[in-house]
BAFI-3210 file (N, C-alpha, C; in Angstrom, 3 decimals, decimal comma, padded with zeros to 6 digits):
// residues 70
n [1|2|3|4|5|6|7|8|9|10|11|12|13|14|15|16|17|18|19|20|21|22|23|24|25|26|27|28|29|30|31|32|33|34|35|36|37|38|39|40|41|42|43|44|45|46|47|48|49|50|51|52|53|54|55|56|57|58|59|60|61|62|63|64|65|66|67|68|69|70]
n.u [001,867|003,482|005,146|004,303|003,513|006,205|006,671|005,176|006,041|008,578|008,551|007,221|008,995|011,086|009,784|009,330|011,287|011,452|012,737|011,677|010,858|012,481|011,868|009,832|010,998|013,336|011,988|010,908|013,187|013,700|011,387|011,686|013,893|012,903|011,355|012,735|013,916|012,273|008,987|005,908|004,633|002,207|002,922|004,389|003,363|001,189|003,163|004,187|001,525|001,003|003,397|002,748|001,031|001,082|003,321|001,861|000,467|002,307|003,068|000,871|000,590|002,997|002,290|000,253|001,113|002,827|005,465|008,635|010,384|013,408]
n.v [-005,045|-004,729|-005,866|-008,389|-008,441|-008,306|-010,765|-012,201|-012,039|-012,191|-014,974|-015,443|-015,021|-016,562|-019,146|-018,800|-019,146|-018,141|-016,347|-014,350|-013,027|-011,078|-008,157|-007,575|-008,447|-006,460|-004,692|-005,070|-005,239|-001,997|-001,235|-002,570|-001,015|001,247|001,163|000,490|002,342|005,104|006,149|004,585|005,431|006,614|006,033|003,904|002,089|001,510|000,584|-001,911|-003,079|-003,239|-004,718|-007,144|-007,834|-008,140|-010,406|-012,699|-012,528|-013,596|-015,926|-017,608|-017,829|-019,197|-021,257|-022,405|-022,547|-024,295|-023,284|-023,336|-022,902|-022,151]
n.w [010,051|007,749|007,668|007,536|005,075|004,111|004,567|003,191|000,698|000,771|000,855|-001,887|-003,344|-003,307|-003,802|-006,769|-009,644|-011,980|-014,477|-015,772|-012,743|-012,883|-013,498|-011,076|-009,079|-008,657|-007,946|-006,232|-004,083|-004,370|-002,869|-000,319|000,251|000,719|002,457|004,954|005,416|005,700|006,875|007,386|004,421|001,908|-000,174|000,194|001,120|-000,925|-002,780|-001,738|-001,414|-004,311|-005,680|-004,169|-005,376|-008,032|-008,049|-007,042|-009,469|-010,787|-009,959|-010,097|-012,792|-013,607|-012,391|-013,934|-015,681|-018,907|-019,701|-019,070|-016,186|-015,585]
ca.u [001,186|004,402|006,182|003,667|003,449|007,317|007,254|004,825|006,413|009,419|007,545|006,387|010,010|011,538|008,599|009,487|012,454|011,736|013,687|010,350|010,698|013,599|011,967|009,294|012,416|014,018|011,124|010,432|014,210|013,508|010,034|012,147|014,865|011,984|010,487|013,787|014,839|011,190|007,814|004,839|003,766|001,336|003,616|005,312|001,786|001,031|003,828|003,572|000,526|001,049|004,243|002,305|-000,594|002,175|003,961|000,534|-000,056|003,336|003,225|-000,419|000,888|004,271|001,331|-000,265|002,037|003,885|006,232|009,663|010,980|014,234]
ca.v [-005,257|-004,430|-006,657|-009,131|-008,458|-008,366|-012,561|-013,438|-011,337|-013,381|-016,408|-015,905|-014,610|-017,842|-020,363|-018,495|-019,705|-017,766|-015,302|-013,078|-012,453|-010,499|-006,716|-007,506|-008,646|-005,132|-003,247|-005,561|-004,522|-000,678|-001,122|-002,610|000,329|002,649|000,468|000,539|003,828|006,007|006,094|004,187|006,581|006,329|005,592|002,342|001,094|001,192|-000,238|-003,017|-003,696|-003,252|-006,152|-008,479|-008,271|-009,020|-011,536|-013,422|-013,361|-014,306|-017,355|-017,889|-017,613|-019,775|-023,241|-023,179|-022,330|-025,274|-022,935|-024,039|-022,100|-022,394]
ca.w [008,783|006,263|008,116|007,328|003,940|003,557|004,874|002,098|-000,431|000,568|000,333|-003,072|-004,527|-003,228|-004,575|-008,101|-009,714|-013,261|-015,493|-015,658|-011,673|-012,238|-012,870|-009,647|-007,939|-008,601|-007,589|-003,872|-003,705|-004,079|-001,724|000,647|000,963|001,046|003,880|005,626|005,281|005,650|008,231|006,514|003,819|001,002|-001,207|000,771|001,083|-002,364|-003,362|-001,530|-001,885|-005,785|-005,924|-003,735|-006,335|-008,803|-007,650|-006,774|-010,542|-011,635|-009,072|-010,708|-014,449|-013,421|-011,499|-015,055|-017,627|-019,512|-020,178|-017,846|-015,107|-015,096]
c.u [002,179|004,998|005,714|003,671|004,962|007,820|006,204|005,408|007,635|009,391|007,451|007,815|010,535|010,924|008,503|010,657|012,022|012,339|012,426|010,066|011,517|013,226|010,665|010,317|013,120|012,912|011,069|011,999|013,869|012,437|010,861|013,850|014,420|011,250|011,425|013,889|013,398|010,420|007,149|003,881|002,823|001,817|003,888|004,233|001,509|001,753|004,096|002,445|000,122|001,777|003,316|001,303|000,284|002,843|002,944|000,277|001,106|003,312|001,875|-000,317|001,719|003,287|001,129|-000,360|003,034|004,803|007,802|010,240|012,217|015,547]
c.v [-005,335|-005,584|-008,535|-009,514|-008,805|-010,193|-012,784|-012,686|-012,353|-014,378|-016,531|-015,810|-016,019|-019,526|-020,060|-018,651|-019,472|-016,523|-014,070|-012,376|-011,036|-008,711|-006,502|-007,389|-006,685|-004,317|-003,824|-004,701|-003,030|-000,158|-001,501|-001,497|000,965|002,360|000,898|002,170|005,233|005,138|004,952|005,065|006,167|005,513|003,994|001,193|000,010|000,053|-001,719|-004,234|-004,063|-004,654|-007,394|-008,950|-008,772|-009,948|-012,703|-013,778|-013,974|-015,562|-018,418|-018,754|-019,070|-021,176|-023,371|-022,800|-023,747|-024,253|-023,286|-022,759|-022,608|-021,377]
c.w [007,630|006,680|007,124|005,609|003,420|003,547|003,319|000,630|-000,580|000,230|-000,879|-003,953|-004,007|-003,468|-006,289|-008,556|-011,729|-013,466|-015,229|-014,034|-011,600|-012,397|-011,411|-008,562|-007,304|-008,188|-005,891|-003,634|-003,205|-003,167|-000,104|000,778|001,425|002,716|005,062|005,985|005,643|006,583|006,865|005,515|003,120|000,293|-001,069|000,987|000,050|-003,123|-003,043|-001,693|-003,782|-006,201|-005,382|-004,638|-007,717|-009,409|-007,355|-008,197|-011,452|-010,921|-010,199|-012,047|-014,350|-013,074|-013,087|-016,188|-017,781|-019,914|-019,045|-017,283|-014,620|-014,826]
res [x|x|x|x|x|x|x|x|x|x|x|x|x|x|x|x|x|x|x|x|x|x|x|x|x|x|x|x|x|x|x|x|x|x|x|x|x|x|x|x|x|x|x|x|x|x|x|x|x|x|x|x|x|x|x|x|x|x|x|x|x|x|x|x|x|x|x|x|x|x]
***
């Protein structure tokens, strides 16, 4: 299931190509040490499940914003 979550998390940071990814970025980073490094707690859940909800609306924001992503 994390595993799962960790491919579309990937997915979504490499289909984003803005400046505004970069404190999600730093947090998937710190979800994935915790992932690495610890069992499946509450916490690693959460947090997962928190970035992916995230990153879903920065992808969202990024289709239908004129603003440029570069």
């Amino acid at each position: 299931m994390y595993v799962t979550y960790l491919a579309q998390v990937s997915n979504l940071l490499q289909s984003i190509n803005c400046e505004k990814i970069k404190i999600p970025y730093d947090f998937y980073t710190h979800c994935s040490h915790l992932f690495a490094s610890a069992s499946a707690t509450l916490f690693t859940r959460f947090c997962f499940l928190f970035l992916y909800g995230t990153l879903q609306v920065y992808y969202l924001h990024s289709l239908g914003s004129s603003i440029p992503c570069s």
